[in-house]
C-alpha positions in Angstrom: 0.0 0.0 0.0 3.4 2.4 0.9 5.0 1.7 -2.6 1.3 2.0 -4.4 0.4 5.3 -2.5 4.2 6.8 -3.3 3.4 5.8 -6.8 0.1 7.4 -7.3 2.0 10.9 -5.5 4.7 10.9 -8.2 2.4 10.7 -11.0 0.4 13.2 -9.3 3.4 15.6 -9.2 4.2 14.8 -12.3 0.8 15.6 -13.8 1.1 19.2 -11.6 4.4 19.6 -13.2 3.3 19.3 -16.8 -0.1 21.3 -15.9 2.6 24.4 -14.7 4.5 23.9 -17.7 1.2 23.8 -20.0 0.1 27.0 -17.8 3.7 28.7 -18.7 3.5 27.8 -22.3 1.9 30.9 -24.2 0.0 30.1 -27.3 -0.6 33.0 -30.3 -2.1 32.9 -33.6 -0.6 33.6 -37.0 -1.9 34.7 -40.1 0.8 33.3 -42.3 2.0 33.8 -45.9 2.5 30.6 -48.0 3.6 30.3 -51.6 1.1 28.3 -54.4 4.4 25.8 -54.8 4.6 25.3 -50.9 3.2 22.4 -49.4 4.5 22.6 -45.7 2.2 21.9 -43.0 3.3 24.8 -40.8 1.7 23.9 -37.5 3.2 20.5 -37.3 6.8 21.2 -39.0 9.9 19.8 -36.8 11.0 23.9 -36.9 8.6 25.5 -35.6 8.1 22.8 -32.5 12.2 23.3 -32.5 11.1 26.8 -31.7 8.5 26.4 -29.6 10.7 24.4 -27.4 13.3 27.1 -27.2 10.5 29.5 -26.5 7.8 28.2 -24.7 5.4 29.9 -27.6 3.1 27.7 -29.3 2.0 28.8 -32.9 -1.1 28.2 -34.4 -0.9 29.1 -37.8 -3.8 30.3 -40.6 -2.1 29.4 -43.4 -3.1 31.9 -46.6 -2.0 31.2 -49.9 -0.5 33.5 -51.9 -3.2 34.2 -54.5 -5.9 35.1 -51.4 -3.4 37.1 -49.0 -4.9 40.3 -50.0 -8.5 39.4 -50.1 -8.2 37.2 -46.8 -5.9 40.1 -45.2 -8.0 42.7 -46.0 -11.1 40.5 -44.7 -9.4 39.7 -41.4 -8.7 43.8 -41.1 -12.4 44.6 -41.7 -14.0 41.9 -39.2 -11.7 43.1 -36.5 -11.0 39.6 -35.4 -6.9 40.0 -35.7 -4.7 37.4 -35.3 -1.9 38.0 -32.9 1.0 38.4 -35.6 1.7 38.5 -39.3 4.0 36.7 -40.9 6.0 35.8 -44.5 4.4 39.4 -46.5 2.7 42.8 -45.9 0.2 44.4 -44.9 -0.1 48.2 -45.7 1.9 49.6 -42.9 0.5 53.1 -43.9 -2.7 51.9 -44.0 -3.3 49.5 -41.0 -0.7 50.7 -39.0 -0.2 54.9 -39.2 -4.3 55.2 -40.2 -5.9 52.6 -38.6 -3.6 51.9 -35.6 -4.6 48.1 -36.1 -0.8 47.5 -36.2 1.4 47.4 -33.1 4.6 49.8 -33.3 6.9 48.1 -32.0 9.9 50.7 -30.9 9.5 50.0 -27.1 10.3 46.3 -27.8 13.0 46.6 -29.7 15.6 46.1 -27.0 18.8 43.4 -26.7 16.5 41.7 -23.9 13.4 41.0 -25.8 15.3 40.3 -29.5 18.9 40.5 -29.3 19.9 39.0 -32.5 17.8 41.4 -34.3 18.8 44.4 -32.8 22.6 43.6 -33.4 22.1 43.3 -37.1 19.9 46.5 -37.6 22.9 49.2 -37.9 24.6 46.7 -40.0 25.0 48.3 -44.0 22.5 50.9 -42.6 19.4 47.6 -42.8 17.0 49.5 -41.1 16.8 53.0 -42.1 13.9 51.7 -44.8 12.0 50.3 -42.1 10.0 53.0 -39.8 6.9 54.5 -41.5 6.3 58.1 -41.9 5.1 58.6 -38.8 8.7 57.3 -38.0 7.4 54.0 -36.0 8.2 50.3 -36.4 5.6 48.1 -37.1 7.5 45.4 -38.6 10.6 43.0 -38.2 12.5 43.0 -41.5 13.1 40.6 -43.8 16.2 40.6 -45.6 18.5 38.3 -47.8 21.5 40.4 -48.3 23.2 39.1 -52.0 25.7 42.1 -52.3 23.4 42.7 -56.0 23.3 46.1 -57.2 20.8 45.6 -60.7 18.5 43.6 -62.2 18.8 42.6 -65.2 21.7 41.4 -66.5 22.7 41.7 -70.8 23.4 38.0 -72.3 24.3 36.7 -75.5 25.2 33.5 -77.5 29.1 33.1 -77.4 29.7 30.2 -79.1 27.4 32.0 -82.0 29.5 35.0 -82.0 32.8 33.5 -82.4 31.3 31.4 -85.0 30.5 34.2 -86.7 33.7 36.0 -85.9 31.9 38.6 -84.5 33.4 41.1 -80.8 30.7 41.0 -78.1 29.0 44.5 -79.0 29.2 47.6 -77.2 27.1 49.8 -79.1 23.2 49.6 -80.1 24.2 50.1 -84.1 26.6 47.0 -82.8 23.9 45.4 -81.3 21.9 45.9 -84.6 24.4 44.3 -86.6 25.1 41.0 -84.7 21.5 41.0 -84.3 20.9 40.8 -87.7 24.0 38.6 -88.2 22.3 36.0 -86.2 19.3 35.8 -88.1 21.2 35.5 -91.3 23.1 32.4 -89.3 19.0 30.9 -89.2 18.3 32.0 -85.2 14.3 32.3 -85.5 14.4 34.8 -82.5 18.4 36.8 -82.5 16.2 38.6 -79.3 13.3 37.5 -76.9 11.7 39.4 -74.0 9.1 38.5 -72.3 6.0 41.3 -70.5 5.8 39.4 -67.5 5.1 42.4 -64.7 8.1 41.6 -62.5 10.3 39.6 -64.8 14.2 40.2 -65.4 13.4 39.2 -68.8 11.1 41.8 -69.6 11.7 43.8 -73.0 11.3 47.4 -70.8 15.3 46.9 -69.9 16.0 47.7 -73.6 15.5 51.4 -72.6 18.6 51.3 -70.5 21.1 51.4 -73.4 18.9 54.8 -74.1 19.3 56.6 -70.4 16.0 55.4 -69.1 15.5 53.6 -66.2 13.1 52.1 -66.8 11.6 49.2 -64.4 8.2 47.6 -63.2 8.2 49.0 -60.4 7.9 52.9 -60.2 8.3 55.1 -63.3 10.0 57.9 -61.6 13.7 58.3 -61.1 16.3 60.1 -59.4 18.6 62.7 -62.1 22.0 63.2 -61.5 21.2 67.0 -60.2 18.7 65.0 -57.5 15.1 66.4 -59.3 12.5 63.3 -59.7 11.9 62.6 -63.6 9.3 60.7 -65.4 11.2 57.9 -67.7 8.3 58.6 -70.2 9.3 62.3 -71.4 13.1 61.4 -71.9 14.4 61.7 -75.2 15.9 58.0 -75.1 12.5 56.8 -74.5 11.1 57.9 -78.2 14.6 56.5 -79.8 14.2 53.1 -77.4 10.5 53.0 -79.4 11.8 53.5 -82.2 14.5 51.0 -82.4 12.6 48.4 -80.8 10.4 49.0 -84.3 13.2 48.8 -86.4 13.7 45.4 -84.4 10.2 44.3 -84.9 10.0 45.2 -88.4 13.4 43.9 -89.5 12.4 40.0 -87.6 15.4 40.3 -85.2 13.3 40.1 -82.3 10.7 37.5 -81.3 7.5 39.5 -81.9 5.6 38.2 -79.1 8.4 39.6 -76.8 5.3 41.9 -76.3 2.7 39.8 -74.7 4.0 36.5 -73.5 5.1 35.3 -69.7 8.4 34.2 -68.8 7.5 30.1 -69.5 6.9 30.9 -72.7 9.5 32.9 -73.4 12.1 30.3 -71.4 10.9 27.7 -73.9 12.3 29.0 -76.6 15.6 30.5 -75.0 15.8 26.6 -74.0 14.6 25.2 -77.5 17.7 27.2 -79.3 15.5 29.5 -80.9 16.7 32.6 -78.9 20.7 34.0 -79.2 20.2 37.1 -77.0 18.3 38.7 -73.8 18.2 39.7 -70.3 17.3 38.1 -67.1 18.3 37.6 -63.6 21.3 35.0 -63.8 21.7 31.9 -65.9 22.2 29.3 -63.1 19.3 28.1 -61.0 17.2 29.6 -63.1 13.9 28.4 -65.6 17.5 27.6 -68.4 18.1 24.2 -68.5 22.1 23.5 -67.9 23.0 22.7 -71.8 21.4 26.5 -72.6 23.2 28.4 -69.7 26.8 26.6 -71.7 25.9 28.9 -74.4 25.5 32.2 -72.8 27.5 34.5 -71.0 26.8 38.5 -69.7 28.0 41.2 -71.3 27.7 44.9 -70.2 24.2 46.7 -71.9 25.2 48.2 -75.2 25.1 52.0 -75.3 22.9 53.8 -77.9 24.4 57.2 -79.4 24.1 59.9 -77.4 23.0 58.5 -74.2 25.0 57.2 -71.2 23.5 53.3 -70.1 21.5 53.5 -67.2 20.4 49.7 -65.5 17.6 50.4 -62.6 19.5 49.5 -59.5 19.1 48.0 -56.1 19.7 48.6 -52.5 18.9 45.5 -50.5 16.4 47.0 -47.6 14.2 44.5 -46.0 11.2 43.7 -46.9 8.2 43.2 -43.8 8.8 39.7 -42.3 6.8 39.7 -39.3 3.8 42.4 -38.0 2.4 42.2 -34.6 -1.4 43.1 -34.1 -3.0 45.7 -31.9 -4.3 43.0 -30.1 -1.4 40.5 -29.7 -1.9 39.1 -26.4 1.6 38.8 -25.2 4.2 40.8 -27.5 7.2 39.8 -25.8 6.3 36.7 -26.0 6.0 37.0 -29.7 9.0 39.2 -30.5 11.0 36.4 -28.7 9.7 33.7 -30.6 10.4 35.8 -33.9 14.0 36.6 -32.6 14.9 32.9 -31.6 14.4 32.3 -35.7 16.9 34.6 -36.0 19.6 33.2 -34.1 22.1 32.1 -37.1 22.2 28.4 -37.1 18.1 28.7 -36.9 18.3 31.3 -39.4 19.9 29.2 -41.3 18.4 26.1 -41.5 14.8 27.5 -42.1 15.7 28.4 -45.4 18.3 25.7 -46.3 17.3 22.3 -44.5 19.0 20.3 -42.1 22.7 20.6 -40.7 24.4 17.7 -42.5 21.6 16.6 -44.7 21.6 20.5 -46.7 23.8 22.5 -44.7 27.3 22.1 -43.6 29.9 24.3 -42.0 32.8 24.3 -44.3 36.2 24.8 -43.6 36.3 28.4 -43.4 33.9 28.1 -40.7 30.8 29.5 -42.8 27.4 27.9 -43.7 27.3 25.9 -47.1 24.4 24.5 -48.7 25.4 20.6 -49.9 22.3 19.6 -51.3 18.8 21.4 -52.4 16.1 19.1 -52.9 14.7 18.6 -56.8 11.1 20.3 -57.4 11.1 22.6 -54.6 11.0 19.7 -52.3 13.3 21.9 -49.8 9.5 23.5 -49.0 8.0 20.1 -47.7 11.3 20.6 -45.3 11.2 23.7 -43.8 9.6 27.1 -44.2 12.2 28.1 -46.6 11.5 32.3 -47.1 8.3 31.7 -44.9 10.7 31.8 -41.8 12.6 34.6 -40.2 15.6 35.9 -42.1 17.4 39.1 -41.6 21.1 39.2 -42.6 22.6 41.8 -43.8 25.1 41.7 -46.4 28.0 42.8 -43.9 26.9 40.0 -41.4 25.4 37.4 -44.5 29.3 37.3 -45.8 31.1 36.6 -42.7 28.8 33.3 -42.1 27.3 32.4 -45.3 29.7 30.4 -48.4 27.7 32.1 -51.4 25.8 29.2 -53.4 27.2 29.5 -56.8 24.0 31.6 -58.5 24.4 34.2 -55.8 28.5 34.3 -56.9 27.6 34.2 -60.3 24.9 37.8 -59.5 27.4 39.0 -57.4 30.6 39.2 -60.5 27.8 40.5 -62.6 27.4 43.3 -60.2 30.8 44.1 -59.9 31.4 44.1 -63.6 27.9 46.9 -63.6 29.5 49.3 -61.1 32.9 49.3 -62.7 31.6 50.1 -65.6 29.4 53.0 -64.3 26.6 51.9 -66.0 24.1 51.9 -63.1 21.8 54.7 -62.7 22.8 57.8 -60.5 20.4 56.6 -56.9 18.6 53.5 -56.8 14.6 53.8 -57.4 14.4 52.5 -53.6 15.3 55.4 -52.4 11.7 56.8 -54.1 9.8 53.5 -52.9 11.6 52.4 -50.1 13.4 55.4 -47.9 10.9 58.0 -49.1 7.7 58.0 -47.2 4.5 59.0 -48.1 1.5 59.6 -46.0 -1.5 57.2 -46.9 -3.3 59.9 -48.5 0.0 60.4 -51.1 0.2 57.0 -51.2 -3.1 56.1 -52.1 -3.0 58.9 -54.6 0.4 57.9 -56.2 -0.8 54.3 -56.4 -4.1 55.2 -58.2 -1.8 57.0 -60.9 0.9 54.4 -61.2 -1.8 51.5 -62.2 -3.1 54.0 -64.9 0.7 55.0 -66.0 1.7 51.5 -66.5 -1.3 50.5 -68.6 -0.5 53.5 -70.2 3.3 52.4 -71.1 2.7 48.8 -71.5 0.3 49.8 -74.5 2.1 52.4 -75.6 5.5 50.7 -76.2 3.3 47.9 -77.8 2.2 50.0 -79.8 5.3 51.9 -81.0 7.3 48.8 -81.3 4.6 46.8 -83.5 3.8 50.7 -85.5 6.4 53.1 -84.8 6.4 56.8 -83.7 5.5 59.8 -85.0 5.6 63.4 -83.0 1.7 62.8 -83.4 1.5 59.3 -81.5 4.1 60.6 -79.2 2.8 63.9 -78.2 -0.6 62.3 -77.7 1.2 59.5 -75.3 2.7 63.2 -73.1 -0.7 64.6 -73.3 -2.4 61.2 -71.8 0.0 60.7 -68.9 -0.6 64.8 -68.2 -4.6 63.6 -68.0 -3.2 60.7 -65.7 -1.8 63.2 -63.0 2.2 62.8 -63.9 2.8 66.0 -62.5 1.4 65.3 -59.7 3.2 62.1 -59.2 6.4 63.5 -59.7 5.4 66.2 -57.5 4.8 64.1 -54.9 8.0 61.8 -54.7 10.1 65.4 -55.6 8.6 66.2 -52.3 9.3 63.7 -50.3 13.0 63.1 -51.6 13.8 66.2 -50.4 12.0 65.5 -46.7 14.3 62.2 -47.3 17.6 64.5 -47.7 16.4 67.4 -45.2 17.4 64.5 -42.7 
């Protein structure tokens, strides 16, 4: 009866004991972010309970696919029943957070106690300036991938081809021409291919370059070299891009549905031989299959006459990784559970597997990816860039071996900014360091979404038909009835708040 009794009070305490820890354990909700591709089941994943462990925060996640964020966000916003965080994309920090105050600023947190690995990295190559709002609070945890990139796209062409053909890699746009036409006399059905694909390095908009026009999907304003905001549309290089994309179009030396087909399409026929020039992000890891990357190497943009080259390029600020809610029960709690993701071998493995299985630490003592799973099997691993990431590209370097695609960016950037070829500030400084109330946001939005349907036809259109001063002045006079000026007006104004302090 001793030994039975004695039994029955250790499982009692035992019971108590887990009861405490159960009581200690805090449990938050998540609204999280997941690609089409991504298959994970977040709230049973081996990382997250690896967290939760660490932590004592327990997850539940509301998993959102990527084609219903907005909807599903904005749904969650208007019913007022919030989740305690936000995680993997964005919410409209102007919006929900400045304006509506359903967003939790999180500048009293932000402390070495609550997340010190954060807070060590966020002075590092100036990461967070991008981040308050323009109420100059924090309402988010950045997300950033440092790849020590400086432009997108990058110039290829056929090598093999050209030294076929005896021809130098070209420099110039009449250059350019030539070879062009050289390889459709060598029986290339498309000498160049683009695709319209809205954010795709591949996209036939990066021809303006060679012509001084920035010219990207993102923003169709741009810093001049004596710091006024431009329009790209009103730039002489912008006609004469038109106009020798026509010559292009009408001569057969470039694949004429450059103009309305997506980046599958378009990698087809780079893949199928068909295709002896064009831009794009990188060759390796990429939609090119390994025997078409053999073929092609970068070259710098060819300059047209007159103008001075001018690529769109970067500045790697982070992106929102995490949001906390107005009513997040317990944000310590959270912040600590976002921070413990951060701590580098986590970091690391969220995005690149296992230690030993994808990951090892090489000789040099940094992080190197051994293996990535075939058809974005690494997602059914771990959350991949649905987890925590901020590194810096001062910080990145010192602990990460560059995987050979980010080496192979990374020349290509070197090779840009020795040749000066990159334009005079980087179009984040207008979308990213610039802030804009919501009312100017909202307002520069609504005119961006009718610019760009503006351009996209209007380039169509001179490339298929050419340009006269007629079609041309008529395309000035439409983006006036847009609200240019205003636009401009607008990121004029708040570039110099930006440089005021």
């Amino acid at each position: 009866m001793k030994k039975l009794l004695a039994l029955l009070l250790a499982l009692m305490m035992v019971i108590g004991a887990s009861a405490i820890a159960e009581e200690e354990k805090v449990t938050l909700t998540a609204f999280q972010y997941s690609l089409e591709n991504q298959n994970v089941d977040f709230n049973n994943l081996w990382y997250f309970q690896k967290i939760e462990e660490e932590t004592g925060v327990h997850v539940d996640f509301r998993v959102i696919k990527d084609a219903d964020w907005d909807t599903q966000l904005n749904l969650m916003f208007a019913s007022d029943e919030l989740t305690d965080m936000i995680l993997g994309n964005s919410a409209d920090v102007e919006e929900y957070g400045v304006t509506q105050k359903l967003l939790l600023p999180l500048d009293e947190y932000l402390t070495p106690e609550i997340m010190p690995n954060y807070v060590s990295r966020l002075p590092l190559n100036n990461a967070g300036d991008s981040i308050p709002a323009s109420d100059g609070k924090t309402y988010y945890i950045g997300y950033l991938v440092a790849q020590n990139v400086n432009h997108e796209p990058t110039w290829y062409i056929n090598m093999p081809l050209l030294e076929e053909l005896s021809l130098d890699v070209p420099t110039t746009i009449d250059e350019y021409t030539d070879v062009l036409r050289a390889f459709k006399e060598a029986g290339i059905k498309y000498p160049y291919s683009a695709s319209c694909s809205d954010h795709g390095a591949e996209h036939i908009w990066a021809q303006f370059s060679s012509f001084g026009v920035p010219l990207n999907m993102y923003m169709f304003a741009f810093i001049q070299e004596d710091d006024t905001v431009g329009f790209v549309g009103d730039q002489p290089g912008f006609r004469d891009c038109c106009e020798w994309l026509n010559l292009l179009y009408t001569e057969g030396l470039m694949d004429p549905e450059s103009l309305t087909q997506d980046s599958n399409l378009w990698a087809n026929k780079v893949n199928a031989g068909e295709v002896a020039s064009f831009n794009y992000l990188r060759l390796i890891n990429t939609a090119l299959t390994t025997d078409t990357i053999q073929n092609f190497d970068s070259m710098l943009p060819p300059a047209a006459d007159g103008y001075k080259v001018t690529v769109p390029s970067i500045l790697e600020n982070p992106k929102p990784g995490a949001m906390l809610t107005r009513d997040c029960k317990d944000p310590v709690a959270a912040l600590k559970w976002l921070d413990a993701q951060l701590e580098t071998e986590n970091m690391m493995i969220a995005a690149n597997g296992k230690m030993g299985e994808q990951m090892i630490i090489n000789a040099e003592g940094k992080y190197e990816i051994i293996n990535v799973p075939e058809n974005n099997g690494l997602y059914d691993i771990v959350p991949v860039t649905m987890g925590q990431f901020f590194a810096p590209g001062e910080y990145y370097s010192a602990i990460y071996q560059m995987a050979p695609h980010r080496v192979e960016r990374y020349e290509d950037s070197i090779a840009y900014a020795e040749a000066d070829v990159l334009e005079y500030k980087s179009f984040h400084y207008l979308r990213d360091l610039c802030k804009l109330s919501n009312e100017d946001a909202i307002e520069v939005n609504n005119i961006f979404t009718e610019l760009k349907k503006l351009i996209q036809e209007t380039v169509i259109e001179f490339t298929k038909n050419g340009v006269t001063d007629e079609s041309y002045n008529a395309f000035l006079e439409a983006a006036n009835g847009i609200g240019v000026e205003r636009y401009i007006e607008i990121y004029q104004e708040a570039y110099e708040d930006f440089l005021a302090k």
